[in-house]
C-alpha positions in Angstrom: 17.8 7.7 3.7 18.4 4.0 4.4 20.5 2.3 1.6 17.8 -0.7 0.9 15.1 -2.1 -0.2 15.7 0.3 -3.1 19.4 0.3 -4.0 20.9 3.2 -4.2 24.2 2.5 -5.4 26.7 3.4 -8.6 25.0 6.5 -10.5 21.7 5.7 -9.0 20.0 8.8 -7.5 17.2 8.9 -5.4 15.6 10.7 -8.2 16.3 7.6 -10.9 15.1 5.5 -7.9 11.7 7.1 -7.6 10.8 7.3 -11.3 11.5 3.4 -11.6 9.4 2.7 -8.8 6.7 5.2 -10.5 7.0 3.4 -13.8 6.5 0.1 -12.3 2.9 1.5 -11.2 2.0 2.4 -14.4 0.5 -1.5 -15.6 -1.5 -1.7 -12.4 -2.5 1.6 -13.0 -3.7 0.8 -16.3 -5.3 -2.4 -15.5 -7.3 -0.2 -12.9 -8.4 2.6 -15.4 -9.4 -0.6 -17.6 -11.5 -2.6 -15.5 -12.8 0.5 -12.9 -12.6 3.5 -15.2 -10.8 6.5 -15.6 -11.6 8.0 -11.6 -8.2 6.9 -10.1 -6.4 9.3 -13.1 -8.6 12.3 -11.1 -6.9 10.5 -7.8 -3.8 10.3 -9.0 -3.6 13.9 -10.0 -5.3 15.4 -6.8 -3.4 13.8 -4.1 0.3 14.8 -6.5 -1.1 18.2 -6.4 -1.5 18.3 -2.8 1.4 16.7 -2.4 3.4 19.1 -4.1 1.6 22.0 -2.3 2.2 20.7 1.1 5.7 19.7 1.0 6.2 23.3 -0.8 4.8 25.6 1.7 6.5 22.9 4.9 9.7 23.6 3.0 9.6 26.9 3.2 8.6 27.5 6.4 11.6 25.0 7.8 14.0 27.4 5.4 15.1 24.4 3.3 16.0 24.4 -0.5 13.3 23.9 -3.3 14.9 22.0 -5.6 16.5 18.8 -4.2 13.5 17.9 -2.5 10.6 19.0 -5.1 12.9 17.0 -8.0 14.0 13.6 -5.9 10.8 12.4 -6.5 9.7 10.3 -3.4 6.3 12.8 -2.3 5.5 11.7 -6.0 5.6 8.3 -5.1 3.5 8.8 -1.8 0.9 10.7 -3.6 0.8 7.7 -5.6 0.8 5.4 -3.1 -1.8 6.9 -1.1 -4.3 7.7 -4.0 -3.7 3.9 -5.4 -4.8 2.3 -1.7 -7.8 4.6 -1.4 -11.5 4.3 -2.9 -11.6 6.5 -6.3 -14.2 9.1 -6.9 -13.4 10.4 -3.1 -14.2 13.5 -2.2 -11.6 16.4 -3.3 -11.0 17.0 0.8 -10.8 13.7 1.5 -7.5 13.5 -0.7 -6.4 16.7 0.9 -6.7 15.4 4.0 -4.8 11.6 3.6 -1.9 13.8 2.1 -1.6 16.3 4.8 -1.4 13.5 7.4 1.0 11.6 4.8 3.2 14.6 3.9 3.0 16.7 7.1 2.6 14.8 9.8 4.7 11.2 8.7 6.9 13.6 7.4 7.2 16.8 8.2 6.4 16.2 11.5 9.8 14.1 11.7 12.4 15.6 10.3 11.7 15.2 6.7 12.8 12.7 4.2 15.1 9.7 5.7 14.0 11.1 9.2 10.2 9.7 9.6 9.8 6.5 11.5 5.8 5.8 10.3 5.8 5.1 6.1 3.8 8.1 4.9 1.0 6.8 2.6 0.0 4.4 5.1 -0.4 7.4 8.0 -2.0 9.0 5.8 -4.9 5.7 4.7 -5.0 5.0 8.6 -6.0 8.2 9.1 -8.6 8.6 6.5 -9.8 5.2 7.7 -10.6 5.7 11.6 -11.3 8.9 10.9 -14.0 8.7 7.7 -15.3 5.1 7.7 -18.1 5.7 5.4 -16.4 7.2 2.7 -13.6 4.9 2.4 -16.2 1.9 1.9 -17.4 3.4 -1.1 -15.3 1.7 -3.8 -15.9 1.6 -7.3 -17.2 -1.7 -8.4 -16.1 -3.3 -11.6 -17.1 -3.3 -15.3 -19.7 -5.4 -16.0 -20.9 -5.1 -12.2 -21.8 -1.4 -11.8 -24.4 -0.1 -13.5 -22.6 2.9 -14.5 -19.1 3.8 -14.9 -18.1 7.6 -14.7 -15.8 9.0 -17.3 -13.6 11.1 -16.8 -15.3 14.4 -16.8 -18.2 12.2 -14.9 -15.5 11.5 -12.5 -13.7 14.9 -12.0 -17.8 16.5 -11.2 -18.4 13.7 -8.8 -15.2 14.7 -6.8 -15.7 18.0 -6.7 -19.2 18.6 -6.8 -20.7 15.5 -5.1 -23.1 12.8 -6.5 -24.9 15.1 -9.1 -27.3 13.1 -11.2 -25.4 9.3 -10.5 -25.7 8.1 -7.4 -23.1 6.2 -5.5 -25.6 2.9 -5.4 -24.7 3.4 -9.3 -21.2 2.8 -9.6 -20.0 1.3 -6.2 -19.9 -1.6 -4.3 -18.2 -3.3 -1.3 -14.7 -5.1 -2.1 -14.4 -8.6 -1.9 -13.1 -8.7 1.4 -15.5 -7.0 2.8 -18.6 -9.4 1.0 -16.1 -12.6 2.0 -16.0 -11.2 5.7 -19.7 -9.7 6.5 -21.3 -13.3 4.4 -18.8 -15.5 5.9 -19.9 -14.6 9.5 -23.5 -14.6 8.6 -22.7 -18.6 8.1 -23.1 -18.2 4.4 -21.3 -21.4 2.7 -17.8 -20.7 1.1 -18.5 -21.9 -2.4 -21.7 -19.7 -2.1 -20.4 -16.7 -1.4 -17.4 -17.0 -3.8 -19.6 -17.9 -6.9 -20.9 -14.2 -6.5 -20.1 -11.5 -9.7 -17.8 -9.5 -7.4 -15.0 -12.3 -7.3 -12.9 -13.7 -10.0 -11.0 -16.3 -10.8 -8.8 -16.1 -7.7 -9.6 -12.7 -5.8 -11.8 -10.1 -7.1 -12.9 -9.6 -10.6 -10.9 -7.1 -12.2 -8.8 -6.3 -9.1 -6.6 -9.7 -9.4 -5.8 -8.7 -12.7 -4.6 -5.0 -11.1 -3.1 -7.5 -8.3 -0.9 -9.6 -11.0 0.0 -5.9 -12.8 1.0 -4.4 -9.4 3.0 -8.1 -9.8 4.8 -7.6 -12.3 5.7 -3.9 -11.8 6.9 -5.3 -8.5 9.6 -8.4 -10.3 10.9 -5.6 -12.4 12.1 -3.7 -9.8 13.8 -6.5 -8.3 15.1 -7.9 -11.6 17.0 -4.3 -12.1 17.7 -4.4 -8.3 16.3 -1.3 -7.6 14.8 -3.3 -4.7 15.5 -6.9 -2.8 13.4 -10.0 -3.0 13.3 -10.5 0.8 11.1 -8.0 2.0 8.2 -9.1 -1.1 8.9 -12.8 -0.2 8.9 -12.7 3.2 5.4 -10.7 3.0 3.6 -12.9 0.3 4.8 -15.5 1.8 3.6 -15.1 5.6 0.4 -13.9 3.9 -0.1 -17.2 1.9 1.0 -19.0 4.6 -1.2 -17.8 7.4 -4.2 -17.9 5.4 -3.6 -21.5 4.2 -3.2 -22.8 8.0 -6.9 -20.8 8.8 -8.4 -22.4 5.6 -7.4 -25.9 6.0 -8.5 -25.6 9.8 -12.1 -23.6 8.8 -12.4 -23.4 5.6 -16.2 -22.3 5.7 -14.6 -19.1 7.6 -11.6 -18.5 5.9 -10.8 -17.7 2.3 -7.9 -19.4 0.8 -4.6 -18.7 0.3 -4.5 -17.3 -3.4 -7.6 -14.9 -2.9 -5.8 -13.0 0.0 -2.6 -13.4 -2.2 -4.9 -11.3 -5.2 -7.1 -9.2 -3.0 -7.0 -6.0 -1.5 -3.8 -4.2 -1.2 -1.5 -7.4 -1.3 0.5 -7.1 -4.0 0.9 -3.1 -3.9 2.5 -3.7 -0.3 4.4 -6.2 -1.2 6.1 -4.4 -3.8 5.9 -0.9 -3.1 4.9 0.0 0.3 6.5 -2.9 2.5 9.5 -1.2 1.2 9.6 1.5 1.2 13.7 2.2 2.5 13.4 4.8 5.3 10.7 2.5 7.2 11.2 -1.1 6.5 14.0 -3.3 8.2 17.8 -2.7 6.5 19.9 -5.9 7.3 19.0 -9.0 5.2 17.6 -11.2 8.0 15.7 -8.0 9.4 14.1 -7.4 6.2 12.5 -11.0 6.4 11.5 -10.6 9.8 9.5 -7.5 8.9 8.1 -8.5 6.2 7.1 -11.5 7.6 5.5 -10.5 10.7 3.4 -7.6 8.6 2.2 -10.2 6.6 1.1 -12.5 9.3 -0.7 -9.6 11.2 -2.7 -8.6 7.5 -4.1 -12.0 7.5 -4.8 -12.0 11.3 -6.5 -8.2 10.8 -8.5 -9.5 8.0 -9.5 -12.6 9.1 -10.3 -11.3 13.2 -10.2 -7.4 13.0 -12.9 -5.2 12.4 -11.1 -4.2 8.8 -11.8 -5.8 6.0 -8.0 -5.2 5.1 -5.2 -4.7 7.0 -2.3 -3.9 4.9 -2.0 -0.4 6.6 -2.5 -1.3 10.2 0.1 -4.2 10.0 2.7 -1.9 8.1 2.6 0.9 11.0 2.8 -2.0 13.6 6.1 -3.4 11.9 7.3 0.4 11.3 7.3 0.4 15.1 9.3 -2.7 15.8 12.4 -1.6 12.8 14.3 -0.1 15.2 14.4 -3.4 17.2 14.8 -5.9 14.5 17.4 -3.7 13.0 19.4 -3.8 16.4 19.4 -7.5 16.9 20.0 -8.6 13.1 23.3 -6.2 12.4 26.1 -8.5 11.2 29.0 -8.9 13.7 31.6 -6.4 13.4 34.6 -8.1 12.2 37.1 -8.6 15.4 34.7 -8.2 17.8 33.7 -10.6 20.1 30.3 -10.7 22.1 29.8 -7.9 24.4 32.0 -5.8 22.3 35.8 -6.6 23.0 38.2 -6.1 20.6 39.5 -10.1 19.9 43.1 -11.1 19.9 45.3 -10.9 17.0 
């Protein structure tokens, strides 16, 4: 597998890799549980299962080892992935199916791990998207917004079983991007429409303080350079960027710059899926170039696109162009000129 964003240098293993990137997750995933209840544990646990299951029984049938591949870690981290970018409380085949486009065909499908050109999760949420609009609109709404909030054993019967006694109209509610985008066409004032419950102080209420977790996960991992600043620069940065030149130009139509920044999937991509080392760019200047362009086209989905996000879409469309970026930003071989003579002593 490529050698960057996540370092893998000294005694790094790809197993110590993974299991940093996983504890990073755990404050976001906390925050979530907090402010949205204890559903997303239930996700969590039944899209590693499948997980595990798939890349078992695709392991065996290619004759490969067990072990080194069950133990590295990285389906782990795209069960995680993948359950943390989808709505909780899905149902159980809805799961299986994200991870067997994830795990099989991203994957599998490829070559295996270091081999796939697509990142996994986000196959896998594209997917699930085209595929199964309806059920991934139907997001748990905050505390203090829903009317009820299913615990845990509330949330493993609604996953398997269905609705039961609490309906869906109970406990969710469309994400803020979806209320700014639906109200903001409608012609429904800005100020209006972000003085509703559902946002917060700067995206929505509870998921900016998942956002700033996701955050802070996200700096760690670049403080013990287990991955690079430029690829979650470059993104936040584009993002923040783009969205500031469409508010100041219509700001009745566009949000601002720090609620895309704290909204949907932002900070999880920035940090996490952005790069992930087989897909994203590997030279420096690449890396920026990625990143930069995917965060452009997530404000372009969101703000023109029939998505309310578009964290996925703009990931697999920069996947595409690595290849490219990577072949015009290698470094010059020393003694080489241009065109790829050997230079004079």
């Amino acid at each position: 597998m490529n050698g960057s964003p996540y370092l893998l240098r000294g005694n790094n293993s790809v197993t110590l890799v993974m299991l940093k990137v996983l504890a990073a997750l755990i404050p976001g995933i906390i925050a979530h549980v907090w402010f949205f209840g204890p559903g997303i544990v239930v996700s969590l646990l039944l899209c590693t299962a499948f997980a595990i299951g798939f890349e078992t029984l695709f392991l065996l049938m290619r004759g490969m080892p067990l072990k080194p591949f069950l133990t590295d870690g990285s389906v782990v981290v795209t069960a995680c992935l993948l359950a943390l970018a989808m709505p909780t409380l899905a149902p159980w085949w809805l799961y299986l199916t994200g991870i067997f486009f994830a795990v099989v065909v991203a994957k599998h499908f490829y070559g295996g791990l270091g081999q796939n050109l697509f990142n996994p999760a986000m196959v896998g949420y594209a997917a699930l998207i085209v595929s199964f609009p309806v059920y991934m609109t139907q997001w748990v709404a905050p505390l203090g917004i829903a009317q009820v909030t299913p615990d845990l054993w509330e949330a493993f019967d609604l996953v398997f079983a269905g609705a039961g006694a609490i309906s869906p109209d109970a406990y969710t509610s469309a994400t803020p991007l979806d209320v700014w985008k639906t109200q903001a066409r409608q012609g429904i004032d800005a100020a209006n429409i972000l003085a509703q419950p559902i946002f917060g102080w700067a995206g929505g209420h509870g998921r900016e303080i998942v956002a700033l977790m996701y955050l802070a996960g996200g700096l760690l991992l670049v403080a013990n350079r287990v991955a690079t600043w430029h690829v979650p620069v470059a993104f936040l940065l584009a993002m923040a960027l783009t969205a500031g030149s469409l508010h100041l130009l219509d700001p009745a139509h566009h949000a601002p710059p720090l609620f895309h920044l704290f909204s949907g999937g932002a900070m999880l991509c920035a940090f996490f899926i952005a790069t992930d080392p087989v897909t994203a760019a590997s030279t420096p200047l690449g890396k920026l170039i990625y990143a930069g362009l995917a965060g452009f086209l997530v404000i372009i989905i969101r703000a023109f696109g029939g998505y309310p996000d578009g964290i996925a879409f703009a990931v697999l469309l920069m996947n595409v162009a690595v290849p490219f970026i990577d072949a015009y930003t290698q470094p010059r071989v020393f003694g080489h000129k241009h065109g790829g003579k050997r230079g004079q002593a």
